[in-house]
mmCIF file of the N, C-alpha and C atoms, coordinates in Angstrom:
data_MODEL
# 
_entry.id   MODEL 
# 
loop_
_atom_site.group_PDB 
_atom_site.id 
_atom_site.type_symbol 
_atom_site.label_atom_id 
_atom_site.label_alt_id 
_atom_site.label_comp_id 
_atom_site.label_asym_id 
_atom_site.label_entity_id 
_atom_site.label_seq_id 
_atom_site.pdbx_PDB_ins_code 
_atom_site.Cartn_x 
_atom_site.Cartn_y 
_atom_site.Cartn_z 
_atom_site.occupancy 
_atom_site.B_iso_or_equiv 
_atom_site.pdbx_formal_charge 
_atom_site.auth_seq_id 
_atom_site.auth_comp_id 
_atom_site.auth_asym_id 
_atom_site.auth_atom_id 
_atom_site.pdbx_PDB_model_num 
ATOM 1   N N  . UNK A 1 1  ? 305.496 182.681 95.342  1.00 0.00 ? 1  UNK A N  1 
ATOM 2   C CA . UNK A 1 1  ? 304.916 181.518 95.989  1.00 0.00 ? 1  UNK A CA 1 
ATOM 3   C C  . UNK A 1 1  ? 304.523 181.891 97.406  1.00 0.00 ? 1  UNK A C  1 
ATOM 4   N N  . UNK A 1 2  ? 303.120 181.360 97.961  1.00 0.00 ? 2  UNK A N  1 
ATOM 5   C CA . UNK A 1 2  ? 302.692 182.066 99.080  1.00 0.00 ? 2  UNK A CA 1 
ATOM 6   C C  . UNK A 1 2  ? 303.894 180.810 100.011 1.00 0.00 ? 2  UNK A C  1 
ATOM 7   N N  . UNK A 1 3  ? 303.842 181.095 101.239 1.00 0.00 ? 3  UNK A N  1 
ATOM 8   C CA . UNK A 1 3  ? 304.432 180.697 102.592 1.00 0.00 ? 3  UNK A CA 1 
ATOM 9   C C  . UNK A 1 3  ? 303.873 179.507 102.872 1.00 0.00 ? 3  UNK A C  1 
ATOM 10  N N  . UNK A 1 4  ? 304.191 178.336 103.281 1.00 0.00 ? 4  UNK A N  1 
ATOM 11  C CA . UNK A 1 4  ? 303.836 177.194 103.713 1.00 0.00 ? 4  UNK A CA 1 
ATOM 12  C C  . UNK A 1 4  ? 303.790 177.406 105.430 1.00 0.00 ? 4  UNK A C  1 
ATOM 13  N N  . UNK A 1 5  ? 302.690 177.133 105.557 1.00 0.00 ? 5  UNK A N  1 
ATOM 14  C CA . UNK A 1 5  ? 302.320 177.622 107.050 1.00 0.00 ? 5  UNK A CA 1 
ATOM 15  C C  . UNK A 1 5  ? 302.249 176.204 108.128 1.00 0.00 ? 5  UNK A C  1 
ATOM 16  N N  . UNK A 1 6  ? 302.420 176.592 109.603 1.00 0.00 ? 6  UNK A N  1 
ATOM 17  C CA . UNK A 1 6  ? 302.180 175.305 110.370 1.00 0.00 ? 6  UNK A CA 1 
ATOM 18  C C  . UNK A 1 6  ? 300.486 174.884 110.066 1.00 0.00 ? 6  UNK A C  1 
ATOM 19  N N  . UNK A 1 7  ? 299.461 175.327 109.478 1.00 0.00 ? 7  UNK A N  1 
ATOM 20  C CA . UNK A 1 7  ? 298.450 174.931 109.378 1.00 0.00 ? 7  UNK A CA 1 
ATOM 21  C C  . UNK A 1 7  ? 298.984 174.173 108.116 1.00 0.00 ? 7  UNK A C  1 
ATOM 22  N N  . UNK A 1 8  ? 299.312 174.685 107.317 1.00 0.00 ? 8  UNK A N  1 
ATOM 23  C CA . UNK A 1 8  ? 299.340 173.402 106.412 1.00 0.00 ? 8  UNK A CA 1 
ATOM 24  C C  . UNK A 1 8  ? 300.109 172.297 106.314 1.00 0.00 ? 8  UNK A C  1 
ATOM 25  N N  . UNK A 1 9  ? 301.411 172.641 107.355 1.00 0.00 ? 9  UNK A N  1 
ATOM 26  C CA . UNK A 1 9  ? 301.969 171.270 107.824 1.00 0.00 ? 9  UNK A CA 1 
ATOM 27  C C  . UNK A 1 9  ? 300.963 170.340 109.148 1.00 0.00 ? 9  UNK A C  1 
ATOM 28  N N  . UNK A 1 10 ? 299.915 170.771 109.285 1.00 0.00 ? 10 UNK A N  1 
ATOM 29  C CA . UNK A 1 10 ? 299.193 170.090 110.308 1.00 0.00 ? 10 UNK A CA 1 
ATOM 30  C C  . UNK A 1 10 ? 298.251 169.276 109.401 1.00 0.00 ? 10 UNK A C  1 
ATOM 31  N N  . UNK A 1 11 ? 297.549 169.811 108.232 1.00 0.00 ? 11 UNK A N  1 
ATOM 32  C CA . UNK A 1 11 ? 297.181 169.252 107.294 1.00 0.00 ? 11 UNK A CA 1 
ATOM 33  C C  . UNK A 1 11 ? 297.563 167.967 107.021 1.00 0.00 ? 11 UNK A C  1 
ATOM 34  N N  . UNK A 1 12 ? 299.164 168.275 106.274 1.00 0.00 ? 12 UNK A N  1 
ATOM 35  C CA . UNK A 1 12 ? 299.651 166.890 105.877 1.00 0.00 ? 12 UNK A CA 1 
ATOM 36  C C  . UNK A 1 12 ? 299.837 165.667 107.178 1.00 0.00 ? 12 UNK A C  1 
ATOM 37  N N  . UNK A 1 13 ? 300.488 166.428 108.189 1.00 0.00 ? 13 UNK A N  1 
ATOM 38  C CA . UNK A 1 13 ? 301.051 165.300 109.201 1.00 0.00 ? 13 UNK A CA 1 
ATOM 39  C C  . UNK A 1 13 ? 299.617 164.552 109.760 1.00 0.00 ? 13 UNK A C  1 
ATOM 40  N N  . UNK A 1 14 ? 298.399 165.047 109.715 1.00 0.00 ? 14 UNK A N  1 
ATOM 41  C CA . UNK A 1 14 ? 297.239 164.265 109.764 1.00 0.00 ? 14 UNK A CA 1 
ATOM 42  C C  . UNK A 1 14 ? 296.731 163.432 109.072 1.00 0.00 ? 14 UNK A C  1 
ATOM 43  N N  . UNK A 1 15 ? 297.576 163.987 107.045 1.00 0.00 ? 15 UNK A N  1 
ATOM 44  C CA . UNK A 1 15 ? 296.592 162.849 106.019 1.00 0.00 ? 15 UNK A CA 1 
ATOM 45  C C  . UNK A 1 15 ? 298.065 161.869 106.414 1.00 0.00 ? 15 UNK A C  1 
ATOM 46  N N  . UNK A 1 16 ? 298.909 162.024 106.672 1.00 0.00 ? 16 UNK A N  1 
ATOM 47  C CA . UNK A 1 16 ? 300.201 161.264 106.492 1.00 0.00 ? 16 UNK A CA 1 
ATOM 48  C C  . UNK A 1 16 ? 300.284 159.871 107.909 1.00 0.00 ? 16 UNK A C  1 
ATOM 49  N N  . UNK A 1 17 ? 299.955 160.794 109.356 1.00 0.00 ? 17 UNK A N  1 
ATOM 50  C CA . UNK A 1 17 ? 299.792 160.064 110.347 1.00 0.00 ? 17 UNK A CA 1 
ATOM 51  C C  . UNK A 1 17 ? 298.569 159.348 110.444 1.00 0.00 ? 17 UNK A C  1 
ATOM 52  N N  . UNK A 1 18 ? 297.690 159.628 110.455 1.00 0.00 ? 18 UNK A N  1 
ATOM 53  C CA . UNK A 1 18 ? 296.333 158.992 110.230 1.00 0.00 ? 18 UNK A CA 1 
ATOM 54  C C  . UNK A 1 18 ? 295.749 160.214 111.649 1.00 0.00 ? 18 UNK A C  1 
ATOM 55  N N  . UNK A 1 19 ? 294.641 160.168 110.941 1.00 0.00 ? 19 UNK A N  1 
ATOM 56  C CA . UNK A 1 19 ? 293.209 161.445 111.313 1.00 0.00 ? 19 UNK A CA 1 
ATOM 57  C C  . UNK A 1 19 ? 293.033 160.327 112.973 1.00 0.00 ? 19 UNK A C  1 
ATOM 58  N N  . UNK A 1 20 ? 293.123 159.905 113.068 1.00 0.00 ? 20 UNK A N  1 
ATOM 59  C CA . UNK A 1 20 ? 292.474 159.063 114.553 1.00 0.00 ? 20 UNK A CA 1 
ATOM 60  C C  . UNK A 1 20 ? 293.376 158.912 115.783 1.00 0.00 ? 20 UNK A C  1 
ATOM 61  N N  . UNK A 1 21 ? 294.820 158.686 114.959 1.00 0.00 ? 21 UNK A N  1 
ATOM 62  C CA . UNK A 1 21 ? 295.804 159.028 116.222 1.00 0.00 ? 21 UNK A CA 1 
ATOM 63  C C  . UNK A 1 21 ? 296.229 160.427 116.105 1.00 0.00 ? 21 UNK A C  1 
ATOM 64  N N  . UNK A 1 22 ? 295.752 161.417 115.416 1.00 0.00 ? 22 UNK A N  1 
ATOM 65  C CA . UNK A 1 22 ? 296.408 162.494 115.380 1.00 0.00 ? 22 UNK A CA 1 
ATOM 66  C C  . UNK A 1 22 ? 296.670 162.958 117.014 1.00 0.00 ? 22 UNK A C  1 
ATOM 67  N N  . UNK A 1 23 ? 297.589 163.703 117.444 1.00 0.00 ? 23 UNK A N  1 
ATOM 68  C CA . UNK A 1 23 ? 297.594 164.828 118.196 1.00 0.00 ? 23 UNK A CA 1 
ATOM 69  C C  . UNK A 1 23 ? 296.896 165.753 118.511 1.00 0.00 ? 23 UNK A C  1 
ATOM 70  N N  . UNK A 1 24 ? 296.543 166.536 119.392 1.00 0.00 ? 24 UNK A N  1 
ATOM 71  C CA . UNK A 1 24 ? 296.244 168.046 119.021 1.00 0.00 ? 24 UNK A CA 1 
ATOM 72  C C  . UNK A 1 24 ? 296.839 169.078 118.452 1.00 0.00 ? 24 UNK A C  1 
ATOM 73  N N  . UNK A 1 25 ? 297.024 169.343 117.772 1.00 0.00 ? 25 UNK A N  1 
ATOM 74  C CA . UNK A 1 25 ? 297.865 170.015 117.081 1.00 0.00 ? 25 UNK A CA 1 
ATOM 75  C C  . UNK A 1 25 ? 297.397 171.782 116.766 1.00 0.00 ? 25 UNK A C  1 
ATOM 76  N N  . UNK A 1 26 ? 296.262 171.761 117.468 1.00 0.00 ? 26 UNK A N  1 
ATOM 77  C CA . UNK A 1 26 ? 295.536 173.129 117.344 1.00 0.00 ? 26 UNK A CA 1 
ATOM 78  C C  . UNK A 1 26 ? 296.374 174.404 118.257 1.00 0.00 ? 26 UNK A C  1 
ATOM 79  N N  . UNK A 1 27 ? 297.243 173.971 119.305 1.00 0.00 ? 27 UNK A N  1 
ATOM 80  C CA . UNK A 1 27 ? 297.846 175.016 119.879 1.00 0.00 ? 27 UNK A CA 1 
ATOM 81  C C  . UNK A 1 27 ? 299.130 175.529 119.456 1.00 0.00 ? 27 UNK A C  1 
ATOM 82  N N  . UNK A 1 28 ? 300.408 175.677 120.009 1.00 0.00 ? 28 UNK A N  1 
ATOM 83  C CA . UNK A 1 28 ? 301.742 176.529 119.604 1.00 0.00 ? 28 UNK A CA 1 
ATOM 84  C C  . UNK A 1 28 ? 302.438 175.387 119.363 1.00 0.00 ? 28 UNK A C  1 
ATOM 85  N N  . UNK A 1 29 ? 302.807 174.537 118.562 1.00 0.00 ? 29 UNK A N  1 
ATOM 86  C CA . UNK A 1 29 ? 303.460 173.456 118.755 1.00 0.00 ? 29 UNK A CA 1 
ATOM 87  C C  . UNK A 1 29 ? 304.640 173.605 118.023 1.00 0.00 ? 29 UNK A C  1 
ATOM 88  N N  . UNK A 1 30 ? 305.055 174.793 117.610 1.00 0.00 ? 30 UNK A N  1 
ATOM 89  C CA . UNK A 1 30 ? 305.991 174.725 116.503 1.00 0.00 ? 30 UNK A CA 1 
ATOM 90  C C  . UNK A 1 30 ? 307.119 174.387 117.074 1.00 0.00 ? 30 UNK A C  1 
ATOM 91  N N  . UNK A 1 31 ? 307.778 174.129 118.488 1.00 0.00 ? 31 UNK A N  1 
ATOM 92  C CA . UNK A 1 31 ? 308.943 174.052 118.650 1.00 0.00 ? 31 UNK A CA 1 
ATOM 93  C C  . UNK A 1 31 ? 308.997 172.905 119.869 1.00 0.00 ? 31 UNK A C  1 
ATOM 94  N N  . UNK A 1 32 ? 307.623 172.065 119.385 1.00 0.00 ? 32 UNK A N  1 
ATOM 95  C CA . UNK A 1 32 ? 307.506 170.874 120.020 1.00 0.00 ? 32 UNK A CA 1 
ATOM 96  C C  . UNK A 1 32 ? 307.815 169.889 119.487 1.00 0.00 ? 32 UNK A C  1 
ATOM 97  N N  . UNK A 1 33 ? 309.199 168.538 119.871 1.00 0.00 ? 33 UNK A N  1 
ATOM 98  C CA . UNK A 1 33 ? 309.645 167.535 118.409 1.00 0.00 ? 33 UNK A CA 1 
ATOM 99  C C  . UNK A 1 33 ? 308.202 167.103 117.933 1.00 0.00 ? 33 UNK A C  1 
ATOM 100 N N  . UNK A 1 34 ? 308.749 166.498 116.832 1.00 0.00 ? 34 UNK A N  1 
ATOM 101 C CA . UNK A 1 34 ? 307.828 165.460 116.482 1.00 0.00 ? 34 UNK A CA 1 
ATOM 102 C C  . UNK A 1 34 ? 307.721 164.199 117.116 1.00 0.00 ? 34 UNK A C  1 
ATOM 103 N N  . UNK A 1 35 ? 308.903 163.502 117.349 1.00 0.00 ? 35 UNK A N  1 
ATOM 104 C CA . UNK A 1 35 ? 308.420 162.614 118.501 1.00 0.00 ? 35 UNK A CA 1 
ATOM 105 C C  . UNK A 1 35 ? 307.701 162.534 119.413 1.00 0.00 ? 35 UNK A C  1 
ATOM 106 N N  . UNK A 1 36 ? 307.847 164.200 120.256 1.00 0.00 ? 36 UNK A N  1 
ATOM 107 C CA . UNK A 1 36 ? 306.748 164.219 121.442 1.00 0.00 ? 36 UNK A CA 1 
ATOM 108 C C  . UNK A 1 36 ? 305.457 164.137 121.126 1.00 0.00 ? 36 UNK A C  1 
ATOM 109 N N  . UNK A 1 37 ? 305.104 164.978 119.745 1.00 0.00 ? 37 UNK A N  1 
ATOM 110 C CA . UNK A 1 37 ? 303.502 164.987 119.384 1.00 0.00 ? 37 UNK A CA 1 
ATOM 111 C C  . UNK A 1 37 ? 303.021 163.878 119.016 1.00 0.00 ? 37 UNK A C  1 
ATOM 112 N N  . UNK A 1 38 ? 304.053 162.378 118.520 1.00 0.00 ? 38 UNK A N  1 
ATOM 113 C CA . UNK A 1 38 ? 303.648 161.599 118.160 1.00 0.00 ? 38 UNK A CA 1 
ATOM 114 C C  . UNK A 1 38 ? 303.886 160.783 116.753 1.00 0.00 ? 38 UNK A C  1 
ATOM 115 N N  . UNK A 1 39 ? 304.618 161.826 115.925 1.00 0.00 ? 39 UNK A N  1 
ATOM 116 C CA . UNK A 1 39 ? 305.218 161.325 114.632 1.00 0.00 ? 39 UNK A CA 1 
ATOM 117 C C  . UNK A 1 39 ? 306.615 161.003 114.148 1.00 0.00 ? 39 UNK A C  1 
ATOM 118 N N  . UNK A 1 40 ? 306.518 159.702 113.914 1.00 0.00 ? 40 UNK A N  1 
ATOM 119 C CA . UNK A 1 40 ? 308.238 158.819 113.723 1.00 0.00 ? 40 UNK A CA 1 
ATOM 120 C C  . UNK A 1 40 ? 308.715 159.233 112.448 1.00 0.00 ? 40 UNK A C  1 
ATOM 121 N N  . UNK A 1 41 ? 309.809 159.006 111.897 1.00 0.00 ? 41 UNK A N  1 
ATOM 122 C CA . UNK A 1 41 ? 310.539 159.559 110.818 1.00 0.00 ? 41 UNK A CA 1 
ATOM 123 C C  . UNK A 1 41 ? 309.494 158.744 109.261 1.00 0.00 ? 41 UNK A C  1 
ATOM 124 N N  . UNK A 1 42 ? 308.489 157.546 109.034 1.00 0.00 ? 42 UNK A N  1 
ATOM 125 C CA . UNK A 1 42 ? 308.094 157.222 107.931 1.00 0.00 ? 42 UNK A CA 1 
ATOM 126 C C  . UNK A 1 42 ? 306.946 159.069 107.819 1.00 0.00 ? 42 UNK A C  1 
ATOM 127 N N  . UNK A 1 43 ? 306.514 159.090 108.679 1.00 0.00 ? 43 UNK A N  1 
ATOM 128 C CA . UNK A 1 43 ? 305.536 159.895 108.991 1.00 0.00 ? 43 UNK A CA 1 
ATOM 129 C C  . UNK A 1 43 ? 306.269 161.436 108.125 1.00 0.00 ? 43 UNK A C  1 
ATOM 130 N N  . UNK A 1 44 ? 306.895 162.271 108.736 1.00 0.00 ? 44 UNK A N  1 
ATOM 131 C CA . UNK A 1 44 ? 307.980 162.475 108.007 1.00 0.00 ? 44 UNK A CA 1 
ATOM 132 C C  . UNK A 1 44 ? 308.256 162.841 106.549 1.00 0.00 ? 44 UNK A C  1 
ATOM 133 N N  . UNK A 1 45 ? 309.028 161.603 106.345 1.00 0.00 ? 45 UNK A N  1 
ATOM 134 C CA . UNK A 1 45 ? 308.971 161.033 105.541 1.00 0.00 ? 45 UNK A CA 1 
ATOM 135 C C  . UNK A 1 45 ? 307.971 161.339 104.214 1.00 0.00 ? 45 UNK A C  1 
ATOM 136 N N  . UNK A 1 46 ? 307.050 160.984 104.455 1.00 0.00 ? 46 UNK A N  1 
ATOM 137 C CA . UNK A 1 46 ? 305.195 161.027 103.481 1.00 0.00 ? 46 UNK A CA 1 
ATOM 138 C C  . UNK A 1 46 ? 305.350 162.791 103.558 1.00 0.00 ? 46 UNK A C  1 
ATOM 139 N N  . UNK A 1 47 ? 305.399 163.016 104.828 1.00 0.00 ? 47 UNK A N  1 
ATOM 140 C CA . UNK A 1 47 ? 304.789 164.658 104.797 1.00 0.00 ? 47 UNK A CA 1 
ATOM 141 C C  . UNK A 1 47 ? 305.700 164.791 103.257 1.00 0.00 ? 47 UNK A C  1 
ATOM 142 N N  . UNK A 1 48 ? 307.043 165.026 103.794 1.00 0.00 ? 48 UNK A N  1 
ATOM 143 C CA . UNK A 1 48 ? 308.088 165.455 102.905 1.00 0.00 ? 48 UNK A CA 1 
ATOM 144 C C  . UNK A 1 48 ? 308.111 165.019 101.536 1.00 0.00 ? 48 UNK A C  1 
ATOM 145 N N  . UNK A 1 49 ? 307.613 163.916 101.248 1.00 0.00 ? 49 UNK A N  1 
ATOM 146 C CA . UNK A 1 49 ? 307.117 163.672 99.671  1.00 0.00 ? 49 UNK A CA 1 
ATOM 147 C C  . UNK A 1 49 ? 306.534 164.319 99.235  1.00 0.00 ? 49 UNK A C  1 
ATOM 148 N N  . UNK A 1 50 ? 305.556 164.455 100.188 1.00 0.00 ? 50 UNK A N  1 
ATOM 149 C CA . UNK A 1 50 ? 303.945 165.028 99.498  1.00 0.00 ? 50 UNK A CA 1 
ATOM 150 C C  . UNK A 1 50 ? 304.096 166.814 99.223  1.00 0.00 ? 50 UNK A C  1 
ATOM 151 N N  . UNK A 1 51 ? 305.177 167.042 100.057 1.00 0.00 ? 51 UNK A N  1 
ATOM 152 C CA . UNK A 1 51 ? 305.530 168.894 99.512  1.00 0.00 ? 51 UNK A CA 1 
ATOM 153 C C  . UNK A 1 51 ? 306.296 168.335 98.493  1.00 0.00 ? 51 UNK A C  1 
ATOM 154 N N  . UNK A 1 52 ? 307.037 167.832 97.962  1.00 0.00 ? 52 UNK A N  1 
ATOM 155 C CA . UNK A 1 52 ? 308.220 167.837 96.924  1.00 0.00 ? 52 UNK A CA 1 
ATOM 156 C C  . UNK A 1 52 ? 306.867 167.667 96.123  1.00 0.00 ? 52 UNK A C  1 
ATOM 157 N N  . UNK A 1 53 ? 306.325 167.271 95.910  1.00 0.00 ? 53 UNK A N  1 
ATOM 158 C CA . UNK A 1 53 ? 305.244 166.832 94.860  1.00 0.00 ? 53 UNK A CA 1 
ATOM 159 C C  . UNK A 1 53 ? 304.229 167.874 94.458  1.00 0.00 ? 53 UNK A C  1 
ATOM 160 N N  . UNK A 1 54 ? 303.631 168.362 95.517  1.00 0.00 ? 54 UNK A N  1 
ATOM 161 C CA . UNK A 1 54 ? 302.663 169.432 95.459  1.00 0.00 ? 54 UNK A CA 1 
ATOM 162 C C  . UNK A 1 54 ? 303.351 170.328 95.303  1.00 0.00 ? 54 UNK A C  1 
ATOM 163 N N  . UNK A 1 55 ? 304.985 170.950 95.508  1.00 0.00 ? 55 UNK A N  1 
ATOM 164 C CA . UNK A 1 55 ? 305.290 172.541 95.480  1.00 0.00 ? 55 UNK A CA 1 
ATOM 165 C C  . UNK A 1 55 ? 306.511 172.556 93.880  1.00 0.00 ? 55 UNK A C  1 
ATOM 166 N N  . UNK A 1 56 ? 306.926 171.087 93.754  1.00 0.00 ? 56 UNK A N  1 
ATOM 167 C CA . UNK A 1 56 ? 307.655 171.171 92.655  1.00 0.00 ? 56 UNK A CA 1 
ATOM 168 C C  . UNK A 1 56 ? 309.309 172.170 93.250  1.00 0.00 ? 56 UNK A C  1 
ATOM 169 N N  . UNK A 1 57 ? 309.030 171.002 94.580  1.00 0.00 ? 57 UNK A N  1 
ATOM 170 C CA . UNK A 1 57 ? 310.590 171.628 95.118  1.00 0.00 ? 57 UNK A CA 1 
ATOM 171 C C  . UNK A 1 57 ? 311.022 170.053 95.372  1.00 0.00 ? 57 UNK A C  1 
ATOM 172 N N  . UNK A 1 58 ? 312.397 170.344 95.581  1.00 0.00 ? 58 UNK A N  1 
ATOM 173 C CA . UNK A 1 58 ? 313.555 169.425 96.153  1.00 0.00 ? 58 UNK A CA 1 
ATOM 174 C C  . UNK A 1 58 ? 314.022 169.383 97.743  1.00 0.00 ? 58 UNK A C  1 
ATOM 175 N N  . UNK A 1 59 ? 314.091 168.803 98.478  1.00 0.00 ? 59 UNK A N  1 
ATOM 176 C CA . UNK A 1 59 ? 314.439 168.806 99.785  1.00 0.00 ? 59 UNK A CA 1 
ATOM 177 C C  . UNK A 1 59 ? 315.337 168.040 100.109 1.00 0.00 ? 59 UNK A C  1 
ATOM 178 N N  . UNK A 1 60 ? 316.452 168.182 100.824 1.00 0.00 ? 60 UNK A N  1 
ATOM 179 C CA . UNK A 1 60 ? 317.927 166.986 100.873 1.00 0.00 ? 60 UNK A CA 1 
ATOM 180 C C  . UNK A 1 60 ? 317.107 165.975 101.613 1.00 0.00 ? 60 UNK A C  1 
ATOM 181 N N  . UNK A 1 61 ? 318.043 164.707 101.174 1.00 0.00 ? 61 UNK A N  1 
ATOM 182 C CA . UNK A 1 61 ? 317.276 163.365 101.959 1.00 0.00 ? 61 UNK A CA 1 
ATOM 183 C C  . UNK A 1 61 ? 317.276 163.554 103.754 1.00 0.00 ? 61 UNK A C  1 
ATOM 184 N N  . UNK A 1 62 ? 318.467 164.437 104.347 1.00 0.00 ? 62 UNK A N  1 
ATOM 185 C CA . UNK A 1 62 ? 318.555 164.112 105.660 1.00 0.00 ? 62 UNK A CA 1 
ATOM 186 C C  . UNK A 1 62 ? 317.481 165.343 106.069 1.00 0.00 ? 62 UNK A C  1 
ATOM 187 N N  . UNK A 1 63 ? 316.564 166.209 105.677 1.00 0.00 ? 63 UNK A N  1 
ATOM 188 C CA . UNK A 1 63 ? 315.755 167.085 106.333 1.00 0.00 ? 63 UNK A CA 1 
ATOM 189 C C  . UNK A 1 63 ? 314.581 166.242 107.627 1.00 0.00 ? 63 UNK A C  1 
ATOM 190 N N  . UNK A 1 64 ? 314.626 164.522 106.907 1.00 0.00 ? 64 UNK A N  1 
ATOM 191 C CA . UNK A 1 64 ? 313.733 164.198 108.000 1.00 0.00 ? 64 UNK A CA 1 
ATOM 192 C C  . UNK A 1 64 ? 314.532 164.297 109.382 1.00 0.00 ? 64 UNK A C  1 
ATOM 193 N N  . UNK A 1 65 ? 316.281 163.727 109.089 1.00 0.00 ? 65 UNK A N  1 
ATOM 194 C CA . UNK A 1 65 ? 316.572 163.913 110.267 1.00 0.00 ? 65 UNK A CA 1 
ATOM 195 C C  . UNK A 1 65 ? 316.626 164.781 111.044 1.00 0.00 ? 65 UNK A C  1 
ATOM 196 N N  . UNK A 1 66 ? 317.134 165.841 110.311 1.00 0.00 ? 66 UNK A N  1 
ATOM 197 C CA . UNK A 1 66 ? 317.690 167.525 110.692 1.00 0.00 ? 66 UNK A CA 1 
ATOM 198 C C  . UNK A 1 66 ? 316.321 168.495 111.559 1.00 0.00 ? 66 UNK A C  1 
ATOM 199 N N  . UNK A 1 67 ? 315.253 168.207 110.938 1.00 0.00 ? 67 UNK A N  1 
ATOM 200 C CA . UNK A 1 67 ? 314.542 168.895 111.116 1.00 0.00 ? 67 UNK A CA 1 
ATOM 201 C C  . UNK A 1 67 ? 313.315 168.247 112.435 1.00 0.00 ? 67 UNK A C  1 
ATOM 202 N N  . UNK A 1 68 ? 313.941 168.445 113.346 1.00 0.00 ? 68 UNK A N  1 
ATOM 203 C CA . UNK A 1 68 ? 313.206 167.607 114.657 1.00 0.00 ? 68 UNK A CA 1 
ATOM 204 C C  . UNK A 1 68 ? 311.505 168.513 115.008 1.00 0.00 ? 68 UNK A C  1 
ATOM 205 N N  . UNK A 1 69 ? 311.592 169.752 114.494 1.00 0.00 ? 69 UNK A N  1 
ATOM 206 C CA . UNK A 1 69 ? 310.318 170.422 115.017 1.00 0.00 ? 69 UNK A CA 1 
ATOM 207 C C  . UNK A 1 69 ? 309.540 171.028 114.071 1.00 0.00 ? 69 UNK A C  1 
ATOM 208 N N  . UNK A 1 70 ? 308.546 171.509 114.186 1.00 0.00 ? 70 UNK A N  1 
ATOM 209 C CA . UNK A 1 70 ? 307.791 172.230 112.606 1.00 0.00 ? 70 UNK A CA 1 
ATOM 210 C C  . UNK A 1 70 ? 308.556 173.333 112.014 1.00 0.00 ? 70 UNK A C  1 
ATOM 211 N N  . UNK A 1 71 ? 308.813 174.131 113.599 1.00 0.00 ? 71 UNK A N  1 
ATOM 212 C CA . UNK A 1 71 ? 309.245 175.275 113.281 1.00 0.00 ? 71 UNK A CA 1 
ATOM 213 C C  . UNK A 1 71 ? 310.798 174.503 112.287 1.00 0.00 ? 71 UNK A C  1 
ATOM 214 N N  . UNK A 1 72 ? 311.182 173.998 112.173 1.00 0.00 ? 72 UNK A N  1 
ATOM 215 C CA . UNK A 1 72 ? 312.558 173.332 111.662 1.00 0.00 ? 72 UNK A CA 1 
ATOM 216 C C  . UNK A 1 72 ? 312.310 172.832 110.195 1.00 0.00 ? 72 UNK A C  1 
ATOM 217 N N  . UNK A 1 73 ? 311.476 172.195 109.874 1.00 0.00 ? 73 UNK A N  1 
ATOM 218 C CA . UNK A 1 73 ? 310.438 171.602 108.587 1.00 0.00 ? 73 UNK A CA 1 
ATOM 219 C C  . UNK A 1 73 ? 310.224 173.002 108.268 1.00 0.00 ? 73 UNK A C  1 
ATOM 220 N N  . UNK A 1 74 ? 309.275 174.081 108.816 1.00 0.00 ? 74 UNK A N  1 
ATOM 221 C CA . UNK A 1 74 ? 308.762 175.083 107.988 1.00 0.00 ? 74 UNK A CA 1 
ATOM 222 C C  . UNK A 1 74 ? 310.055 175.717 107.524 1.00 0.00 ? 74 UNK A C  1 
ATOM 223 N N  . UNK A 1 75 ? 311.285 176.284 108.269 1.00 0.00 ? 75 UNK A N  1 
ATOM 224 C CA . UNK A 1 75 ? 312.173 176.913 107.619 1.00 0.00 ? 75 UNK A CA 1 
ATOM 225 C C  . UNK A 1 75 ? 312.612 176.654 106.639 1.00 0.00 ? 75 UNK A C  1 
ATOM 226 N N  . UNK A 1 76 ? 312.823 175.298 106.522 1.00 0.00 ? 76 UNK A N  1 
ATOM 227 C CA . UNK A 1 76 ? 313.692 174.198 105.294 1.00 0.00 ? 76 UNK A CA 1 
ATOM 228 C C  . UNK A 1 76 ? 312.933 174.776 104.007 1.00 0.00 ? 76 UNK A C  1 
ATOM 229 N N  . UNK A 1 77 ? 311.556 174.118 104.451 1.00 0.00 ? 77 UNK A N  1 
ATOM 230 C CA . UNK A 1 77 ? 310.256 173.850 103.305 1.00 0.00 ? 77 UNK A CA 1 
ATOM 231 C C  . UNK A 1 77 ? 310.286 175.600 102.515 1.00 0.00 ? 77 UNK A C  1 
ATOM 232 N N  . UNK A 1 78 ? 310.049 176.457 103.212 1.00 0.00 ? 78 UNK A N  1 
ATOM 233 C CA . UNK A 1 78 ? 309.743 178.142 102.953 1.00 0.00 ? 78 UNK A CA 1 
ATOM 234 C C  . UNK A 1 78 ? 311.101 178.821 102.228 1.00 0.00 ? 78 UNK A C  1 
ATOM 235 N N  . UNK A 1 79 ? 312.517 178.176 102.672 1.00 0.00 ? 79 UNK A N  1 
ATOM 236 C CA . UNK A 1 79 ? 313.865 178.869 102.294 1.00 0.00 ? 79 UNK A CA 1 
ATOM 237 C C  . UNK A 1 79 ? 314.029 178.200 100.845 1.00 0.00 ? 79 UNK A C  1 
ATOM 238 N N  . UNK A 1 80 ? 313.461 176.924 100.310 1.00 0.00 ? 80 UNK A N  1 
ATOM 239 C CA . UNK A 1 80 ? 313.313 175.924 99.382  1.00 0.00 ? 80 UNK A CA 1 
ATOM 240 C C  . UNK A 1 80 ? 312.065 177.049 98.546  1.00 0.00 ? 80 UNK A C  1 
ATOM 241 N N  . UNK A 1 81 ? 311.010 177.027 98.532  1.00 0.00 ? 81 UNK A N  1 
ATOM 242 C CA . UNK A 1 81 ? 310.272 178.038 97.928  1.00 0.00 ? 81 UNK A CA 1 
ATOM 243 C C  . UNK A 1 81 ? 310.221 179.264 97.527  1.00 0.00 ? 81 UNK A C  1 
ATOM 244 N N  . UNK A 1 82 ? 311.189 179.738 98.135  1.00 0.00 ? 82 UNK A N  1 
ATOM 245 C CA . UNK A 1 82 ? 311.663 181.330 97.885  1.00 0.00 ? 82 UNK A CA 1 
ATOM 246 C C  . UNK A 1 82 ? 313.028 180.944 97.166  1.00 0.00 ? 82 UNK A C  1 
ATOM 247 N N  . UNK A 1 83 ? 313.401 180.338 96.897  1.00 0.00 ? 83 UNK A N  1 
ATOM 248 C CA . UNK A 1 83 ? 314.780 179.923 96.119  1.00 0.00 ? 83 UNK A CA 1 
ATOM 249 C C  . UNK A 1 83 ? 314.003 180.138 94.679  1.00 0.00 ? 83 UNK A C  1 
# 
């Protein structure tokens, strides 16, 4: 299974947050919260469905909490895929 990248978590958190309030999200943001960029836990939330769905993985319910930054989401999401 290829690597789930911060481009493709920028992907989702745009179809998930909505394309108009997005962020910029084009620079280093991986170890910027999500709160600061702008996205609350429903937000989250959607992303994290929408990989369980598209990758045919499982993710524990508290990863929205646990995982405050991308770089934090990508580890989860990538250690889950290589399993």
């Amino acid at each position: 299974m290829a690597e789930f990248t911060v481009n493709d978590l920028a992907q989702l958190l745009r179809e998930c947050g909505g394309e108009d309030e997005t962020p910029d999200l084009s620079g280093d943001v991986a170890n910027t919260q999500f709160e600061d960029l702008g996205y609350d836990s429903l937000v989250l939330f959607n992303v994290i469905c929408k990989v369980q769905r598209r990758y045919s993985i499982q993710l524990a319910d508290d990863v929205v909490v646990d995982a405050s930054t991308a770089r934090d989401l990508l580890e989860v999401i990538n250690s889950r895929l290589a399993a």
